[in-house]
C-alpha positions as CSV (number, residue, x, y, z in Angstrom):
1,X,0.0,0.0,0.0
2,X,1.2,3.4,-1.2
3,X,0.5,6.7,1.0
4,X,-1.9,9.2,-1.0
5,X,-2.8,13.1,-0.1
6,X,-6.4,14.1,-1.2
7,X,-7.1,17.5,-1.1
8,X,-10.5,18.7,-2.2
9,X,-12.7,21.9,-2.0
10,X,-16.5,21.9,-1.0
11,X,-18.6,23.8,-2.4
12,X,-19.2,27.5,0.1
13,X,-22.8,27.0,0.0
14,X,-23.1,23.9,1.7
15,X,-23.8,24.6,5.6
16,X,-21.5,22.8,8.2
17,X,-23.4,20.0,9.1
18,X,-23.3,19.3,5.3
19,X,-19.3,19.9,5.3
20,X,-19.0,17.6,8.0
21,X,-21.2,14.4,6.5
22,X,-19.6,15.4,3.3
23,X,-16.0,14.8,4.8
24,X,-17.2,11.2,6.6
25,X,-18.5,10.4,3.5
26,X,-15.3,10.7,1.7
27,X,-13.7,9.3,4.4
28,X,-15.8,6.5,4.3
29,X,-15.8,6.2,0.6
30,X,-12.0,5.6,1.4
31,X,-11.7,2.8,3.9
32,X,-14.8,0.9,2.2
33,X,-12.1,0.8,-0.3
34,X,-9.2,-0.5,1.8
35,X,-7.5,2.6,2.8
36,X,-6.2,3.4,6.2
37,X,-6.9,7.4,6.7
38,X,-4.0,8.8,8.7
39,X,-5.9,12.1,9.4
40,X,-8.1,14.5,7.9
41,X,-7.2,18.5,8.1
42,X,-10.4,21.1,7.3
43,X,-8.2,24.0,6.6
44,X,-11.2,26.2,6.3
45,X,-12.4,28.5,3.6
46,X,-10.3,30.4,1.4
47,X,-10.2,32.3,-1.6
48,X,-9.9,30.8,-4.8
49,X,-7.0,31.5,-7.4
50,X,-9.6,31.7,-9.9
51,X,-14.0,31.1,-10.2
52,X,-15.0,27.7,-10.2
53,X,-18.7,27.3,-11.1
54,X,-19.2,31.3,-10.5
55,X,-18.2,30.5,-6.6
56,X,-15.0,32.8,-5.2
57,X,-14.2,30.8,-2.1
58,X,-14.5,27.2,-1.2
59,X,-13.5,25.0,2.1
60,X,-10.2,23.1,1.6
61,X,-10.0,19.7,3.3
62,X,-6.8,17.5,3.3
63,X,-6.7,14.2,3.8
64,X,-3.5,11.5,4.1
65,X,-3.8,8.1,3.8
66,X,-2.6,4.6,2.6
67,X,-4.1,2.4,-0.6
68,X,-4.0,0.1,-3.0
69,X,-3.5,2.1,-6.2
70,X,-5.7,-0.3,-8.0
71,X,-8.1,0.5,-6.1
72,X,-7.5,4.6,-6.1
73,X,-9.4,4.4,-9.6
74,X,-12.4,3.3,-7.8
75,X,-12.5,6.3,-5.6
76,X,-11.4,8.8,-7.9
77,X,-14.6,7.9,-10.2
78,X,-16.9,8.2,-7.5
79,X,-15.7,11.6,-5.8
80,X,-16.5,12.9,-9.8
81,X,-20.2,11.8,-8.9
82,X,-20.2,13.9,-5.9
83,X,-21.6,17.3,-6.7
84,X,-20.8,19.5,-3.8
85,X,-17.0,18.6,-4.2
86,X,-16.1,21.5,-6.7
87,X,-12.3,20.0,-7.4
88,X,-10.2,17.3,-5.8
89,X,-6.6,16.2,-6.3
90,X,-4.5,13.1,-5.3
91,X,-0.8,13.5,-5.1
92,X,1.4,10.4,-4.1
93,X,3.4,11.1,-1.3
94,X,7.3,9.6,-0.6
């Protein structure tokens, strides 16, 4: 198993009860899929560098954690489902 960083940005309209089911959810989405999360950073809302979907800011969360890259693909197509994630990226760690 190979360490993975996700980071992602929610969407600034959903409400913080929504962040927070959104975030187990992805969390979830990961383990059901093998991976052990080593923790899970909500770095807040920020500014954007540029408008995504008319929206200035969203609210970054960073996860690190461990899995099978066959089964990365697997979880990469189902975050593209979500709607309320606006962008998400997965860099492989050393």
């Amino acid at each position: 198993m190979k360490k993975y960083e996700i980071m992602y940005i929610i969407n600034p309209t959903v409400l913080e009860e929504g962040r927070e089911a959104l975030i187990a959810e992805v969390n979830e989405l990961l383990q059901t899929n093998g991976a052990t999360i080593a923790k899970t950073e909500k770095w807040g809302e920020r500014k954007l560098a540029y408008p995504i979907e008319k929206k200035k800011s969203g609210f970054y969360v960073l996860t690190t954690f461990e899995i099978d890259g066959v089964k990365l693909a697997e979880v990469e197509a189902k975050l593209n489902i979500i709607e309320s994630i606006m962008r998400y990226i997965v860099v492989k760690l050393d």
